[in-house]
C-alpha positions as CSV (number, residue, x, y, z in Angstrom):
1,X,20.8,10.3,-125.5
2,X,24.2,10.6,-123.8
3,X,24.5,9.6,-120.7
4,X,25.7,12.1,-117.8
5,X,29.6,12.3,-117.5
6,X,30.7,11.0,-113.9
7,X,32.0,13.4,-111.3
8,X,35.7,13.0,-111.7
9,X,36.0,13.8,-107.7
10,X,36.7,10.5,-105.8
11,X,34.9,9.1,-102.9
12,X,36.9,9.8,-99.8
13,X,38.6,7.4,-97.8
14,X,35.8,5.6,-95.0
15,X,38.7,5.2,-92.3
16,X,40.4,7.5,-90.4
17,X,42.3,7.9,-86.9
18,X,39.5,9.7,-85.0
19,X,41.5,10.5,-81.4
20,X,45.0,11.3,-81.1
21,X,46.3,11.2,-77.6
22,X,42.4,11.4,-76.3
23,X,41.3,14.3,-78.4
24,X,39.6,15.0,-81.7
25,X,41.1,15.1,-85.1
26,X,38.4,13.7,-86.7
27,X,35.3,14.4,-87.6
28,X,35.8,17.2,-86.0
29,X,39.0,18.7,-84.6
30,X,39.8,19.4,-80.8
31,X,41.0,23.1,-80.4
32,X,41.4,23.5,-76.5
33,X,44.5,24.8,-75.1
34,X,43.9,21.4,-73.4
35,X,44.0,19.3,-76.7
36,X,47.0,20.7,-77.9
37,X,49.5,20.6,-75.0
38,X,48.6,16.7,-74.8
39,X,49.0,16.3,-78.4
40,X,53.1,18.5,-78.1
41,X,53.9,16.0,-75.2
42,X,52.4,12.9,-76.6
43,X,50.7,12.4,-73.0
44,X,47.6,9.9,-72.6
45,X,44.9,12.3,-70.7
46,X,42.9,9.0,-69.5
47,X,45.8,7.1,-68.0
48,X,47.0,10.5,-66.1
49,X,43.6,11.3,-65.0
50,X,43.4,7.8,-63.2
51,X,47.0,8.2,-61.8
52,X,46.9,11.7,-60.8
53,X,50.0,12.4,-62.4
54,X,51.1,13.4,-66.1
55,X,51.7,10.1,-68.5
56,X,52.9,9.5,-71.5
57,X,50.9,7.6,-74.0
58,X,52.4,3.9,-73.7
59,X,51.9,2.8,-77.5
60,X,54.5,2.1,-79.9
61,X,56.0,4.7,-82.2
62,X,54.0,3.6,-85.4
63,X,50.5,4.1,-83.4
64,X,51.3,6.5,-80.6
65,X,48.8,8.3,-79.8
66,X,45.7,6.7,-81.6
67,X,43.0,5.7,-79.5
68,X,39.9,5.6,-81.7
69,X,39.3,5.2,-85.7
70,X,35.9,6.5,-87.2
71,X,35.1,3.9,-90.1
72,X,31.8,3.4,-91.9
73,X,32.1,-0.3,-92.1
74,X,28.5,-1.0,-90.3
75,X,27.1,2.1,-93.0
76,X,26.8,5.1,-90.9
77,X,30.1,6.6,-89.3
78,X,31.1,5.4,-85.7
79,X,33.5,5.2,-83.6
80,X,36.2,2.2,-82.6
81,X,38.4,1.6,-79.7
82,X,42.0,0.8,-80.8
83,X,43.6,1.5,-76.9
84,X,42.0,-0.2,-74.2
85,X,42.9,3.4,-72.0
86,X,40.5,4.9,-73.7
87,X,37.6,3.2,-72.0
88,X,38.9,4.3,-68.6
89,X,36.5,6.6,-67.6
90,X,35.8,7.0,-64.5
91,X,32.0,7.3,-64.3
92,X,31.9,4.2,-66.0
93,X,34.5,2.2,-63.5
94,X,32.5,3.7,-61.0
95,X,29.1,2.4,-63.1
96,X,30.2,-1.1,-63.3
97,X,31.7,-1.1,-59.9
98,X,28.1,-0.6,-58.1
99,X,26.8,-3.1,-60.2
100,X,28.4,-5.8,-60.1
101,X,29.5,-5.6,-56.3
102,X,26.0,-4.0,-55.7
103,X,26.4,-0.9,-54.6
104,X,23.9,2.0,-55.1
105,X,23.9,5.3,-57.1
106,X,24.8,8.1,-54.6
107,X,26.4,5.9,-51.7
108,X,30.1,6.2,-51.3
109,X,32.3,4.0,-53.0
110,X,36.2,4.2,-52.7
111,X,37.5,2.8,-56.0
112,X,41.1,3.1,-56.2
113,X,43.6,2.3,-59.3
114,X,46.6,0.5,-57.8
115,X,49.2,2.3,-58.6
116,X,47.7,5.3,-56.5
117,X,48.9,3.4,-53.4
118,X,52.4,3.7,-54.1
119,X,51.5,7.4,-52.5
120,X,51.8,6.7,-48.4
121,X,49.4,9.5,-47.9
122,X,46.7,7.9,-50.1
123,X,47.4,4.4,-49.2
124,X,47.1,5.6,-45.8
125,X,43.8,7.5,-46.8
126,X,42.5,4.0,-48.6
127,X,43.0,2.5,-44.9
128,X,41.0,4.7,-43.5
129,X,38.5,4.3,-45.4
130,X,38.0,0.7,-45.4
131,X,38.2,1.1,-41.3
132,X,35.2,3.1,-41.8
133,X,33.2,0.7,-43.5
134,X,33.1,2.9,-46.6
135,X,33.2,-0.1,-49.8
136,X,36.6,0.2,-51.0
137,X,38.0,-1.2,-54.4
138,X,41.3,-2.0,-56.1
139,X,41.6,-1.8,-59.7
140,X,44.3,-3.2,-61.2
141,X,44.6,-3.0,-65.2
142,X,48.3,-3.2,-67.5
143,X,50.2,-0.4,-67.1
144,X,47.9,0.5,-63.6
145,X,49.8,-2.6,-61.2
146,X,49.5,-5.0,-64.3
147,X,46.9,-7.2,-65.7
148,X,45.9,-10.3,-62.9
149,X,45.9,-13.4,-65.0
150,X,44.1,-17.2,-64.2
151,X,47.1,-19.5,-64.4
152,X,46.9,-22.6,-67.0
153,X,46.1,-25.6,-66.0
154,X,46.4,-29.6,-67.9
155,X,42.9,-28.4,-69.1
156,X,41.9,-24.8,-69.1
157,X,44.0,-22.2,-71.2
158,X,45.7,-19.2,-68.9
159,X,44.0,-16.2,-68.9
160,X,44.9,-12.4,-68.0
161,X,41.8,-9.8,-67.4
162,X,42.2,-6.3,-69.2
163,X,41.2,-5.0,-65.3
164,X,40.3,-6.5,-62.4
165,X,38.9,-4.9,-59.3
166,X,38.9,-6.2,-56.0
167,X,36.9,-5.5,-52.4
168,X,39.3,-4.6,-49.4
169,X,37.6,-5.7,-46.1
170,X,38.4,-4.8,-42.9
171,X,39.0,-7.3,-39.6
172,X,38.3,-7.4,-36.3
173,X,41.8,-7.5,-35.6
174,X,42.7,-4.6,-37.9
175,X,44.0,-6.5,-40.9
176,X,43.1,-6.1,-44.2
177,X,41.5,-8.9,-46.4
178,X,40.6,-9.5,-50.0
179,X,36.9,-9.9,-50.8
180,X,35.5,-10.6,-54.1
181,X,36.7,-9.8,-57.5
182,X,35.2,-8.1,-60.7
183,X,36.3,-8.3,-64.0
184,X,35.7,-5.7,-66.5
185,X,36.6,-5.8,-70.3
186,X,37.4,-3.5,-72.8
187,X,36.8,-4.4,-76.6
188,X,39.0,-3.0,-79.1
189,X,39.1,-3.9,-82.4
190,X,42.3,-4.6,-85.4
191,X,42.3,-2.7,-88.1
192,X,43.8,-3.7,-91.6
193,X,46.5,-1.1,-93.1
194,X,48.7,0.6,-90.8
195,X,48.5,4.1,-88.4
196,X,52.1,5.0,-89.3
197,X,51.3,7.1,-92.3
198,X,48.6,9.1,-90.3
199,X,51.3,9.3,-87.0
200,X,53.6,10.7,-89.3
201,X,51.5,13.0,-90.9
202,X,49.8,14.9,-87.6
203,X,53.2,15.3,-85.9
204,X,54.4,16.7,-88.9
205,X,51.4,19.2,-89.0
206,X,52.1,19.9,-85.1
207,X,55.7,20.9,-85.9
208,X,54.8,22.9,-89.4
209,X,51.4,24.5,-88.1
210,X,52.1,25.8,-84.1
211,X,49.8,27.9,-84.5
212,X,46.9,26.9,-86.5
213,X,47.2,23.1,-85.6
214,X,43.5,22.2,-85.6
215,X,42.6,24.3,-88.4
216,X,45.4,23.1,-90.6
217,X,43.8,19.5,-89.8
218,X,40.5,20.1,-90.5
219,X,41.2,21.2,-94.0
220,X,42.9,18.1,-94.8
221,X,41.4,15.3,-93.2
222,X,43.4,12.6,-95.9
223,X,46.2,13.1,-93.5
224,X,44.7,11.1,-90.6
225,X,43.4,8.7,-93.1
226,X,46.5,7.4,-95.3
227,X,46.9,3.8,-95.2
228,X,44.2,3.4,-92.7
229,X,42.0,0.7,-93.3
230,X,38.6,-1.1,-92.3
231,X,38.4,-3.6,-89.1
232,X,39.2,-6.8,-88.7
233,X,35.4,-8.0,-87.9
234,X,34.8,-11.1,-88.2
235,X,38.6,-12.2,-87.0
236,X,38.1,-9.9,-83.8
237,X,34.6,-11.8,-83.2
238,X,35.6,-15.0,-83.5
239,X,38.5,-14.2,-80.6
240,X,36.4,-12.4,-78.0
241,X,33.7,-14.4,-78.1
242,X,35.3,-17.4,-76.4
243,X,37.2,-15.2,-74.4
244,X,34.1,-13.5,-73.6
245,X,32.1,-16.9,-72.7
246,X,35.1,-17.7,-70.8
247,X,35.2,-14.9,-68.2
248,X,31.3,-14.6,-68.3
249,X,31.4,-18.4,-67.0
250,X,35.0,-17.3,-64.2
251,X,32.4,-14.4,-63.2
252,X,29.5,-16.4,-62.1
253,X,32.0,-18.4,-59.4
254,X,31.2,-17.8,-56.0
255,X,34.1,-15.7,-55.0
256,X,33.2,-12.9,-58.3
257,X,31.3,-10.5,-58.6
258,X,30.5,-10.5,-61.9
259,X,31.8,-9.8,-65.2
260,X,31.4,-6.5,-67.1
261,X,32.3,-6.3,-71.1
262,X,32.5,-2.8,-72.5
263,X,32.2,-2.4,-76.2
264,X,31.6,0.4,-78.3
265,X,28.5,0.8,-80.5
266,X,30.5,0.1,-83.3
267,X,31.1,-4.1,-82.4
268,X,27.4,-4.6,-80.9
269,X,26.3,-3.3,-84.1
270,X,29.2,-5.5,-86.3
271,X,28.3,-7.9,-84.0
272,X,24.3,-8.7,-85.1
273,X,24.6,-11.1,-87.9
274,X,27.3,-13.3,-85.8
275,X,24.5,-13.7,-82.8
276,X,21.4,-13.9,-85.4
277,X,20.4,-10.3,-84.3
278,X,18.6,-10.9,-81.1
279,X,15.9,-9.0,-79.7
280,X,16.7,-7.6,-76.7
281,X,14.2,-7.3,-73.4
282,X,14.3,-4.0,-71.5
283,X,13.6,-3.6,-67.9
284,X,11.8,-1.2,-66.0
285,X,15.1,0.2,-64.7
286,X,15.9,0.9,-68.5
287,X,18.8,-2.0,-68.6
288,X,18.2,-5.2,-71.2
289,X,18.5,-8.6,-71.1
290,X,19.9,-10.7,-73.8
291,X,18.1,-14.1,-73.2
292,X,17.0,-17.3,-74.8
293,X,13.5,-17.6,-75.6
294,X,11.3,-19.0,-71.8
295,X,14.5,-18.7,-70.1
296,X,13.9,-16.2,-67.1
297,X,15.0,-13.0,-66.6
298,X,17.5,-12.4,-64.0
299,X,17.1,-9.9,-62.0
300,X,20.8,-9.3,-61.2
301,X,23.0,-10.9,-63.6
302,X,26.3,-11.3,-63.2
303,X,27.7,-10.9,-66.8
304,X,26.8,-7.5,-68.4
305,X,27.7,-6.0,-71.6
306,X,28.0,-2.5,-71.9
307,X,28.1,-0.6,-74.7
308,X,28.5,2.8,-75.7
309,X,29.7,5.7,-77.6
310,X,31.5,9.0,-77.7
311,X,30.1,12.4,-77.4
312,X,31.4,14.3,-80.3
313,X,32.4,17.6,-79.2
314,X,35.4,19.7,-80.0
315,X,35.2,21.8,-76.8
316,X,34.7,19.0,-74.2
317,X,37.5,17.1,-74.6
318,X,38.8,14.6,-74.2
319,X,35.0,13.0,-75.3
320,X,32.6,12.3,-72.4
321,X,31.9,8.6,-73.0
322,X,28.1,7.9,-72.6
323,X,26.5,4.5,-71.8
324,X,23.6,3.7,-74.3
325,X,23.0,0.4,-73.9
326,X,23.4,-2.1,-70.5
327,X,22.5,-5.4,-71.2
328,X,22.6,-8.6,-68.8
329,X,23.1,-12.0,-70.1
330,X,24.8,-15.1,-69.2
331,X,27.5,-17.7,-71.2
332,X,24.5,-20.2,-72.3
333,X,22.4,-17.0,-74.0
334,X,24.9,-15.7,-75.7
335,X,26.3,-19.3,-77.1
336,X,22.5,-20.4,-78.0
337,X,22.3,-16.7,-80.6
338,X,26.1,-17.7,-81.7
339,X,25.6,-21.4,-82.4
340,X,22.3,-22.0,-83.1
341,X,20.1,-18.8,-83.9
342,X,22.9,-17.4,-86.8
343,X,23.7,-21.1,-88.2
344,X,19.8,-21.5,-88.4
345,X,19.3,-18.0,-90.4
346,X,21.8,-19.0,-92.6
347,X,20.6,-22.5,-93.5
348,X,17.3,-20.9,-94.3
349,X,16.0,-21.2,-97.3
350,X,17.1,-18.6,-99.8
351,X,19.9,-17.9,-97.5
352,X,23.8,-17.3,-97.8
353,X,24.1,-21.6,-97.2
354,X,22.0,-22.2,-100.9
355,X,23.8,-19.2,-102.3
356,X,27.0,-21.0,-101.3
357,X,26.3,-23.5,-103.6
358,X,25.3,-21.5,-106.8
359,X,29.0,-19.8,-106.1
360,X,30.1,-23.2,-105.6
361,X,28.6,-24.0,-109.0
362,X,29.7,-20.8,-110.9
363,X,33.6,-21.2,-110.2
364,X,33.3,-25.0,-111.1
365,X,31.9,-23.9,-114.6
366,X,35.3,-21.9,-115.3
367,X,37.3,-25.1,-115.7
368,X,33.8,-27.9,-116.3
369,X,31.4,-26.5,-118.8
370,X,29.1,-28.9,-117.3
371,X,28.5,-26.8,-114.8
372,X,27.5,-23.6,-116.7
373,X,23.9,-22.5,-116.4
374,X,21.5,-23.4,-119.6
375,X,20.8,-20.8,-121.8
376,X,16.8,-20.8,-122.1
377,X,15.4,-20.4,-126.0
């Protein structure tokens, strides 16, 4: 019998920039007036929605413009955050804010980005506001005032917080002092490869296809996939997670708030195998905890992770970001899954620690034949 010839089509690249300056070109393609005069000006739409006034994208020339890359390096297709402006959404500041500073849903809450205040008629308005006794936050986040850092010390490491918001309190003798602070992180992830190719190629389609931009785009997605590659996973982990433990541990000090760290769906799921996939708890108000096993639940933890993902559309765009998962933990939980639940799975038997050893075994046998499996008769 002969056996079935093979499709001479080749699989298609799994990695592709997904964004370009905040809107679609992958999957699907953006097609909004909207979309395209953000794309000609090479403006970030997140950065000038928080400012209230038009700004260009802040990346260098080889990435400009990229702010997510759809890979299927967990199996099915998601999206990752490769700009940390991508994640400022405003319904999700506004989200973490109330939590951690503990403020309701549909009370007022003045949450201000820094740079705002340069305006004398809204710094004036921020005043006014804080005389009222209406909660009023600063955020402050590179690019919006800069990133506030913890200084080094003979034995802590320095470190700067992607944003930091702050409480403004008024005094009985109409001064203005700081009250706590909040730190909220955004998770991005490296990719291998480069976006230069794919940069290239959609500002070349801009300039070659005024008209039919989005079209042109969707008919040849390889553009926005040329020498992109898959993420750096387990490099990324192994970074944020002290960092992560770090400011978890700054946020449960007495002058914090808390700490919130934002991740798309994309790490929590690449995440799993690092934290020996944990089951996760879900409370009646439809948040999780991540806890080890008797440890009580808190009932208002101070270190959250949030994760979530982006609502595909090519009409509303930029992508509404949606929050599908909020899940409190603390420092100790997550360094009990990290360091003792995924070391224990692997050291099971039949894991990946005895398969280490037959690999150990099989390269030795290329240069001692003593170490070559027996043939059985």
């Amino acid at each position: 019998m002969t056996p079935p010839k093979r499709s001479g089509k080749k699989r298609g690249p799994g990695n592709h920039v997904a964004e370009w300056y905040g809107h679609r070109v992958f999957p699907i393609v953006a097609a909004t007036d909207n979309s395209l005069n953000d794309q000609q000006h090479g403006r970030c739409p997140f950065l000038s929605t928080i400012t209230g006034e038009k700004h260009d994208c802040v990346k260098a020339e080889r990435s400009s413009g990229v702010c997510t890359i759809s890979s299927v390096s967990n199996g099915p297709r998601q999206d990752w955050l490769v700009c940390p402006f991508r994640a400022l959404d405003l319904d999700v500041l506004d989200d973490a804010a109330r939590r951690l500073f503990g403020h309701p849903t549909g009370t007022s809450l003045n949450l201000v980005a820094a740079p705002v205040l340069e305006n004398q008629e809204q710094a004036n308005q921020f005043r006014s506001a804080v005389r009222q006794g209406i909660p009023s936050l600063v955020y402050f986040q590179n690019k919006l005032g800069g990133e506030i850092s913890l200084s080094a010390t003979d034995r802590s490491p320095e470190f700067s917080f992607d944003a930091t918001m702050v409480e403004i309190k008024w005094e009985p003798d109409g001064s203005l002092a700081l009250g706590r602070y909040g730190i909220f992180e955004i998770q991005t992830m490296d990719f291998h490869g480069t976006y230069a190719a794919a940069v290239r190629n959609l500002k070349d389609a801009l300039r070659l296809h005024k008209q039919d931009f989005s079209e042109a785009v969707e008919q040849h997605s390889e553009w926005v996939s040329e020498k992109v590659e898959g993420p750096n996973i387990a490099n990324v982990f192994k970074r944020t997670f002290y960092q992560m433990m770090f400011k978890f541990q700054i946020g449960a000090h007495g002058r914090s708030a808390g700490c919130v760290f934002a991740v798309p769906s994309a790490v929590w799921d690449s995440w799993q195998r690092h934290l020996g996939k944990p089951e996760l708890v879900q409370q009646t108000d439809g948040t999780y905890r991540l806890a080890r096993a008797g440890q009580e639940l808190a009932v208002n933890p101070t270190s959250w992770i949030y994760v979530f993902e982006l609502d595909l559309s090519a009409t509303t765009t930029p992508n509404e970001i949606q929050l599908v998962k909020v899940i409190g933990t603390d420092a100790a939980a997550l360094s009990h899954y990290a360091l003792d639940v995924a070391p224990a799975a692997a050291l099971e038997e039949g894991a990946s620690a005895d398969r280490l050893l037959g690999s150990i075994r099989a390269r030795l046998a290329l240069y001692l034949p003593e170490f070559k499996p027996s043939r059985t008769k």
